[in-house]
C-alpha positions as CSV (number, residue, x, y, z in Angstrom):
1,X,-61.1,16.1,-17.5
2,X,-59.1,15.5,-14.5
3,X,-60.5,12.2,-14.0
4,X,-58.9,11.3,-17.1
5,X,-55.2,13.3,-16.8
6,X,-54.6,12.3,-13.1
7,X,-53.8,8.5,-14.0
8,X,-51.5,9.7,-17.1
9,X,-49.6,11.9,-14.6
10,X,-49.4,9.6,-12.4
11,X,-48.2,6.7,-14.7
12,X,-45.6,9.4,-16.1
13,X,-44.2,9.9,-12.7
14,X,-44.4,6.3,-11.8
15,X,-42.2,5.6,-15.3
16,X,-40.0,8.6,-15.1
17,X,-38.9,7.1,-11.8
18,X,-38.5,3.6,-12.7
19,X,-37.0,4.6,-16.0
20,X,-35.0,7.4,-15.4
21,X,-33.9,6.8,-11.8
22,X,-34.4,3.7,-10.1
23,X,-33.6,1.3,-13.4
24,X,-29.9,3.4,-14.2
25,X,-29.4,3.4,-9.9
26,X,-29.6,-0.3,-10.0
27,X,-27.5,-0.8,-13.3
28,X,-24.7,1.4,-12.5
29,X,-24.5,0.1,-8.6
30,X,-24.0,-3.3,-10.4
31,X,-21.2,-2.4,-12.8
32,X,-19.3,-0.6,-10.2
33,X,-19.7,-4.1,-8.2
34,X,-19.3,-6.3,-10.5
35,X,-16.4,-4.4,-12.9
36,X,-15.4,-2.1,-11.3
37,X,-12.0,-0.8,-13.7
38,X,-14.7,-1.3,-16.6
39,X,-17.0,1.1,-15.3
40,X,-14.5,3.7,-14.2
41,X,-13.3,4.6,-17.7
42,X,-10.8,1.3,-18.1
43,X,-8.1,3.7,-16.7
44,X,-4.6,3.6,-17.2
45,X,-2.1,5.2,-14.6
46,X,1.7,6.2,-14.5
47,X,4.2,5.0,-12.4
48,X,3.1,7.6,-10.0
49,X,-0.8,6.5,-9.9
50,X,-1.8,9.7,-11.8
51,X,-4.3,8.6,-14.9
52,X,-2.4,8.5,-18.0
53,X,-5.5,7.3,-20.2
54,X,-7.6,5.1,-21.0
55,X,-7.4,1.4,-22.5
56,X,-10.2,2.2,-24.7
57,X,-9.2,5.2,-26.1
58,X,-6.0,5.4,-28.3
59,X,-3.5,8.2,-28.1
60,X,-1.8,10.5,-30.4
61,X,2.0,9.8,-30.2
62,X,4.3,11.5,-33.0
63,X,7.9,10.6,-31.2
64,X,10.1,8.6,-33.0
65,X,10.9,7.2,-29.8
66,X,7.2,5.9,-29.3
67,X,5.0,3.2,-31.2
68,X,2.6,5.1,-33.0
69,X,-1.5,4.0,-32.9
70,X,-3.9,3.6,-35.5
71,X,-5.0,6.8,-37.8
72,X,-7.6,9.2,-35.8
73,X,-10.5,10.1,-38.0
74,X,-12.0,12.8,-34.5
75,X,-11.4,16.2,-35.7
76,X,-9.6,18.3,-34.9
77,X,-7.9,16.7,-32.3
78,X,-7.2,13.3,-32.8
79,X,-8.9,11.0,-30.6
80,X,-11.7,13.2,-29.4
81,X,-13.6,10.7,-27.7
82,X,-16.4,13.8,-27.7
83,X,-16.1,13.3,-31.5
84,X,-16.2,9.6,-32.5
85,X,-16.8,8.6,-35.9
86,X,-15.7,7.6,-38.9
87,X,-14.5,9.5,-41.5
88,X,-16.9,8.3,-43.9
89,X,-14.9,8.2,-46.4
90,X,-15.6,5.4,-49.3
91,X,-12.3,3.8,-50.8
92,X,-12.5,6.0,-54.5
93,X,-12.8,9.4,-52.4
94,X,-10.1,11.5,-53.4
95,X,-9.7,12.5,-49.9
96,X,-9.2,9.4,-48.7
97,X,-6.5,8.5,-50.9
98,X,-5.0,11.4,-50.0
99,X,-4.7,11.0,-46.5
100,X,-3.7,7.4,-47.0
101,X,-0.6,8.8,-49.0
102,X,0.4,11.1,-46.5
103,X,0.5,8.6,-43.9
104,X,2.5,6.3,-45.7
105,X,4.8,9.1,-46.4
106,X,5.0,10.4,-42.8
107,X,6.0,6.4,-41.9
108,X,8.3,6.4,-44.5
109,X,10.3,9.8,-43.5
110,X,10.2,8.8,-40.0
111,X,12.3,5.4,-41.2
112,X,13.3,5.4,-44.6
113,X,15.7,2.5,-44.3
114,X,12.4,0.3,-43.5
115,X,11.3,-1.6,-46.7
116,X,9.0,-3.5,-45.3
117,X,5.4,-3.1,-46.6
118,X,3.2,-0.9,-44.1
119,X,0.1,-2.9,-42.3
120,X,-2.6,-1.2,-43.2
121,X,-3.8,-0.1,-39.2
122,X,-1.0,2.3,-39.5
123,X,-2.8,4.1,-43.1
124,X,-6.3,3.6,-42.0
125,X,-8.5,5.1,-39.1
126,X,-11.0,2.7,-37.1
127,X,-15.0,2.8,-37.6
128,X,-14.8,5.0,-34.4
129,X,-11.6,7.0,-34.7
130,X,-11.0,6.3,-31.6
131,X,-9.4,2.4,-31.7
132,X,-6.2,2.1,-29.2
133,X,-4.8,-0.8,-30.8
134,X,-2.5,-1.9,-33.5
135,X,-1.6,-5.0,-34.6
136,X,1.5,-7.0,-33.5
137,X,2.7,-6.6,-37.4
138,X,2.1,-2.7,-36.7
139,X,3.9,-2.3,-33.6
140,X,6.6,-4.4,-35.4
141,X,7.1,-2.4,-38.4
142,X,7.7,0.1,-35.7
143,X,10.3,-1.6,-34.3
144,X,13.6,-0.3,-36.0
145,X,12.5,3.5,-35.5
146,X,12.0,2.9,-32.0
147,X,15.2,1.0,-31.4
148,X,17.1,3.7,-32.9
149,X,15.4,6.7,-31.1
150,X,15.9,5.1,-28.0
151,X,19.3,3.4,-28.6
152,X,17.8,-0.5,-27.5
153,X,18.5,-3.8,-28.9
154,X,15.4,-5.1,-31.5
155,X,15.1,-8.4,-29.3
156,X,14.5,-6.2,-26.3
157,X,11.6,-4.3,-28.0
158,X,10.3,-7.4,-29.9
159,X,10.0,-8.9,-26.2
160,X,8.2,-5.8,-24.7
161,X,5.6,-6.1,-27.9
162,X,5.1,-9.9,-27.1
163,X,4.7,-8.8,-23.2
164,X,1.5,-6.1,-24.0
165,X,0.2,-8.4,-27.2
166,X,-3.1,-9.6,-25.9
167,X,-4.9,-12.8,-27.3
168,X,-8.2,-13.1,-29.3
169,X,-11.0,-12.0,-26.9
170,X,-12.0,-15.7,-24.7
171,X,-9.5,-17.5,-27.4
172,X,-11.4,-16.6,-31.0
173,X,-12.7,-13.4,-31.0
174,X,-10.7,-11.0,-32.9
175,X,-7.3,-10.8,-34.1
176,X,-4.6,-10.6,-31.3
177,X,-3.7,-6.5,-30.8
178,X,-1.1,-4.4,-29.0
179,X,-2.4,-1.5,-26.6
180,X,-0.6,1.4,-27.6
181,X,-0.7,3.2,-24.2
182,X,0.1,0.4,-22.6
183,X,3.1,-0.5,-24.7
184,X,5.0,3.0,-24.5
185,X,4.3,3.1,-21.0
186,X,6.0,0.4,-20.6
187,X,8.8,1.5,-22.8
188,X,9.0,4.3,-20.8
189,X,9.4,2.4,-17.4
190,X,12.7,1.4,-18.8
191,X,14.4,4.6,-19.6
């Protein structure tokens, strides 16, 4: 019998090394060489150097004086990265209608003068709840709200959503998006 459970225990310990140490020892040695920011949580500081988030993970900003990201479907705090998913929701559910009315209606309150139709990033959550963009026509439907709040000119704003609008991933992947962090931080830096 222990002619025949000595080589499994020894090809368990041989695999549960290579597997479960040396293999993720050798992967994550190479992603902290070769990207480094990636494999450190893509993280976003303040003026100060202190970590103000991550550019993979949106944030919940309710401020009129702020561009506000994409829906969060994490519960019960939005953008629970320890929660990510969907909401599931198909497009006849009743409770996804509903939740898609009161986001339009929270836009509209916060600038009823703005008849412009709503894109629909700012109604609807991401796959993963978690998405930190918006599309340029997002952050510019935003635009009068934020000027007034903050008492700035629309070209000024319009130029700082140009300035954090990055390009389809390697020139066609993707739609060109805003990083919502990124943006208000840089709204911030000019106050």
């Amino acid at each position: 019998m222990i002619k025949h459970l000595k080589p499994a225990i020894i090809l368990f310990v041989l695999l549960t090394l290579l597997t479960g140490v040396i293999y993720p020892a050798i992967v994550t040695g190479l992603a902290q060489l070769l990207f480094p920011y990636q494999a450190g949580g893509s993280i976003i500081t303040d003026g100060r150097g202190n970590p103000a988030g991550s550019s993979l993970i949106g944030q919940h900003f309710s401020s009129p004086g702020h561009f506000w990201g994409r829906p969060s479907a994490t519960a019960p705090l939005p953008y629970n990265a320890a929660a990510s998913s969907g909401s599931n929701l198909g497009p006849t559910n009743p409770a996804l209608i509903d939740a898609v009315k009161a986001r339009i209606l929270a836009l509209k309150e916060a600038d009823p003068g703005n008849k412009t139709p709503i894109p629909v990033d700012l109604i609807t959550a991401s796959a993963s709840g978690l998405d930190p963009h918006i599309s340029p026509a997002a952050a510019d439907y935003q635009i009068n709200r934020v000027a007034k709040a903050r008492n700035m000119k629309l070209e000024q704003l319009r130029a700082l959503i140009d300035a954090n609008t990055e390009p389809r991933q390697w020139g066609f992947l993707g739609e060109p998006r805003v990083n919502v962090l990124a943006l208000n931080q840089a709204l911030d830096a000019i106050r």
